[in-house]
ZADO-1210 file (C-alpha; in nm, 4 decimals, padded with zeros to 6 digits):
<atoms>
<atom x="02.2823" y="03.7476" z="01.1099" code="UNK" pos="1"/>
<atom x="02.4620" y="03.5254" z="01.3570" code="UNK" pos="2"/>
<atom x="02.6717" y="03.2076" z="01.2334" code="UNK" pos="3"/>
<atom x="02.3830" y="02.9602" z="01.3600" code="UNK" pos="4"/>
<atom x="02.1391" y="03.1340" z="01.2078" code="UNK" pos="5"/>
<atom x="02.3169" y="03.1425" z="00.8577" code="UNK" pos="6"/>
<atom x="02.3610" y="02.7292" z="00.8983" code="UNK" pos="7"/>
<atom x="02.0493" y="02.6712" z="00.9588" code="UNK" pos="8"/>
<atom x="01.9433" y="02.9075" z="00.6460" code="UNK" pos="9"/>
<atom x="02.2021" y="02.6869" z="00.4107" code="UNK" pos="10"/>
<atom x="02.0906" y="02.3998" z="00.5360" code="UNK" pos="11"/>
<atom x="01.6549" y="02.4319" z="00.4857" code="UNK" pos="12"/>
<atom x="01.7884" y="02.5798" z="00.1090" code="UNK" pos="13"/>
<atom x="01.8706" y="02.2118" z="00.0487" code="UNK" pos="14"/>
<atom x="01.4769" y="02.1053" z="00.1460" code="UNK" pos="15"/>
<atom x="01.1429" y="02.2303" z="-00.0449" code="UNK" pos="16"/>
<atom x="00.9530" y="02.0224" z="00.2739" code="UNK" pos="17"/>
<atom x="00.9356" y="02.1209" z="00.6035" code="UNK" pos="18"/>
<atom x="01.1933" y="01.9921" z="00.8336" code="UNK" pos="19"/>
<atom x="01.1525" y="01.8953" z="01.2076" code="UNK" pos="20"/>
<atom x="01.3506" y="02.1566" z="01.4817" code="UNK" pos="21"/>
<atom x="01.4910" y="01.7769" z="01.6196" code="UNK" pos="22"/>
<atom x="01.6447" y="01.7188" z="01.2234" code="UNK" pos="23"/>
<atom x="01.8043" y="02.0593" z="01.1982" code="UNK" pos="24"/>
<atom x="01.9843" y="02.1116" z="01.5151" code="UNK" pos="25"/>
<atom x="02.0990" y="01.7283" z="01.4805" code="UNK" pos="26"/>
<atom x="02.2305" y="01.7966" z="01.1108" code="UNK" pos="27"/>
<atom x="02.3697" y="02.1769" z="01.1659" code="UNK" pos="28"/>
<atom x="02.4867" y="02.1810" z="01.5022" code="UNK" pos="29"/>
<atom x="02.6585" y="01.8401" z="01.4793" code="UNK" pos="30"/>
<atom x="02.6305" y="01.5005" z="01.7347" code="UNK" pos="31"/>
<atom x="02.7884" y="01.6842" z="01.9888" code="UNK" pos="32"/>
<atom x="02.5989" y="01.9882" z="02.0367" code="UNK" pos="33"/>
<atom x="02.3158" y="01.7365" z="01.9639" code="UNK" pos="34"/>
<atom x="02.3867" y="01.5340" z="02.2470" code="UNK" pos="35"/>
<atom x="02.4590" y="01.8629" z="02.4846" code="UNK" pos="36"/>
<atom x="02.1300" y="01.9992" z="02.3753" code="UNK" pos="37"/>
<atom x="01.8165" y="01.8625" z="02.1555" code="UNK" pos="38"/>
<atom x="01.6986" y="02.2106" z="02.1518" code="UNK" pos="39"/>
<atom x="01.9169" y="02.4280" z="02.0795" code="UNK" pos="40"/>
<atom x="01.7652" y="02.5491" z="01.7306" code="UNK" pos="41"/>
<atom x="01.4109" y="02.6207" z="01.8386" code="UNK" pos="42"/>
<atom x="01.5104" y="02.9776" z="01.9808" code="UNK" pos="43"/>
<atom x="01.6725" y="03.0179" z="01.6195" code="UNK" pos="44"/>
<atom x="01.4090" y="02.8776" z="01.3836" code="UNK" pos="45"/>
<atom x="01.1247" y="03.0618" z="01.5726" code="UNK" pos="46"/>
<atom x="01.3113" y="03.3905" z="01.5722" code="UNK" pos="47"/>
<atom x="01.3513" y="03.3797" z="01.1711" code="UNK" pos="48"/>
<atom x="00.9218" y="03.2708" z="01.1771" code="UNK" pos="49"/>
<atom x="00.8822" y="03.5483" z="01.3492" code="UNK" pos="50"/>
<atom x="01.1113" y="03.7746" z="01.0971" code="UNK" pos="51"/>
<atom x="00.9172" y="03.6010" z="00.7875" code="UNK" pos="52"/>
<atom x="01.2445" y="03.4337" z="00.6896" code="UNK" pos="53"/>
<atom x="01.0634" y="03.0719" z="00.7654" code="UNK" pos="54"/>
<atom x="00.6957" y="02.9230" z="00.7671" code="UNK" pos="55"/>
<atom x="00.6254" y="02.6632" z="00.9641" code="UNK" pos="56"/>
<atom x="00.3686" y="02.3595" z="00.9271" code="UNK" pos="57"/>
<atom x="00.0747" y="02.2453" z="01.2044" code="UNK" pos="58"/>
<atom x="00.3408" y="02.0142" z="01.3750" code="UNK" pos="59"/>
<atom x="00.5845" y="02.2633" z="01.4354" code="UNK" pos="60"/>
<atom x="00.8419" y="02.1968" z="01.1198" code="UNK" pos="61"/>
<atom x="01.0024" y="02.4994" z="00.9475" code="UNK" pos="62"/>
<atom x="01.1256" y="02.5583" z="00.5773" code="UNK" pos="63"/>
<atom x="01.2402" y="02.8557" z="00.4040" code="UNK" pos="64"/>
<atom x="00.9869" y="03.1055" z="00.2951" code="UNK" pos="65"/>
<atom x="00.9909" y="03.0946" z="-00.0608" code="UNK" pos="66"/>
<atom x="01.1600" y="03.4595" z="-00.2090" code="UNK" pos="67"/>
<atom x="00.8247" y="03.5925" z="-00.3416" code="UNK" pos="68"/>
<atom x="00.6550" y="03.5819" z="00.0236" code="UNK" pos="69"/>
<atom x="00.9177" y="03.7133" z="00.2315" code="UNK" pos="70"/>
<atom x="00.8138" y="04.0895" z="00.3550" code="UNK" pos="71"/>
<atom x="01.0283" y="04.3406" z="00.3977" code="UNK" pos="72"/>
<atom x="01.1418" y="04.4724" z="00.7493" code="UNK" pos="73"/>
<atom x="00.9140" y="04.8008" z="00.8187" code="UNK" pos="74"/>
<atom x="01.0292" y="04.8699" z="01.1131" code="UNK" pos="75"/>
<atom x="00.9208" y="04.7208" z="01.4706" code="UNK" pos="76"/>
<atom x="00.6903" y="04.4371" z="01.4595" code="UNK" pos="77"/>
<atom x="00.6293" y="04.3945" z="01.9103" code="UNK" pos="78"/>
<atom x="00.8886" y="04.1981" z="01.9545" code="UNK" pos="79"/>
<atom x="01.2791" y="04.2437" z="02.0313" code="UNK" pos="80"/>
<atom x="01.5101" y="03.9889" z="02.0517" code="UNK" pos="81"/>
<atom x="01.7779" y="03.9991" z="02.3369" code="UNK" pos="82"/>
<atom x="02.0384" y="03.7299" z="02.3130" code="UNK" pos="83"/>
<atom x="01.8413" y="03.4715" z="02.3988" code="UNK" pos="84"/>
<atom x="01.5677" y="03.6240" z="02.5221" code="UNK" pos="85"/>
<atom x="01.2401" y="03.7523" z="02.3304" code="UNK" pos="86"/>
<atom x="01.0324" y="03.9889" z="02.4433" code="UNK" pos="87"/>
<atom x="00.7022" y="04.0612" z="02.3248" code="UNK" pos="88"/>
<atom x="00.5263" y="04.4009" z="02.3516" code="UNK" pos="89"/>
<atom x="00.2101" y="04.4298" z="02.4404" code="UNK" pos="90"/>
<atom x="-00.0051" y="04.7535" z="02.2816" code="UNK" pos="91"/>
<atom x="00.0077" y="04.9696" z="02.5732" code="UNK" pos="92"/>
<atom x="00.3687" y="04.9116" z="02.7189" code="UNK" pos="93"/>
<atom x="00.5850" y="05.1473" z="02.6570" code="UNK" pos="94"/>
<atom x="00.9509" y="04.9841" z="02.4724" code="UNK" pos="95"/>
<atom x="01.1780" y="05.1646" z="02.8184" code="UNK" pos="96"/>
<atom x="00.9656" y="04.9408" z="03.0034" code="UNK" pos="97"/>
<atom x="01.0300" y="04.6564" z="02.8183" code="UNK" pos="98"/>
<atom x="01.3737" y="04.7138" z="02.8256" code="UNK" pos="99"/>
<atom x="01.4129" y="04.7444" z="03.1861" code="UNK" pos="100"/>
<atom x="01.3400" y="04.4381" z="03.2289" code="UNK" pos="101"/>
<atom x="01.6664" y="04.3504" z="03.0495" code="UNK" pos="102"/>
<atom x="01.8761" y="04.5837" z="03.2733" code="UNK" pos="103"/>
<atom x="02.0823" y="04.4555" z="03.5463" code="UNK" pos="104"/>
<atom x="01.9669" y="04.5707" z="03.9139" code="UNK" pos="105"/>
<atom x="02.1916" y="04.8315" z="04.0417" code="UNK" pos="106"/>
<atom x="02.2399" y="04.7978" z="04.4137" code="UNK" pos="107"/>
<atom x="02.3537" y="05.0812" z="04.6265" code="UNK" pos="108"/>
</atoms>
């Protein structure tokens, strides 16, 4: 689990309500990063929805699964995570061609 990730976790531990993306990257990532980029959490927080860590609400606002709820991993779920990019499988595509789309283009 990446350092972001793991503030963002400590910091929704604090809340039994769901908390607006906007709220948590202004309270983890500090004014700053804030002011660089309003969004830089949402990649995060819907990454950890989509690994059961977090639920979210109709409007969009996440807060920790509680303990009870949270599956277990049972091995690949469709979707793979690449940095920053998520890529979602569809039934009949084959995972090599999903990640070839991740490869660079070799030129000769």
């Amino acid at each position: 689990m990446y350092h972001d990730e793991q503030d963002i976790l400590e910091f929704l531990r604090k809340f039994d309500a769901f908390v607006s993306p906007v709220e948590i990257a202004k309270r983890v990532g500090g004014k700053q990063r804030f002011k660089e980029d309003r969004d830089w959490a949402k990649p995060i927080l819907y990454r950890l929805f989509m690994e059961g860590v977090l639920e979210a609400d109709e409007y969009g606002h996440y807060r920790l699964r509680p303990e009870s709820e949270v599956k277990k991993a049972d091995g690949p779920k469709g979707y793979y995570s690449f940095g920053c990019k998520t890529y979602i499988l569809d039934d009949n595509e084959p995972f090599s061609l999903a990640l070839s789309a991740f490869r660079p283009n070799q030129h000769r």
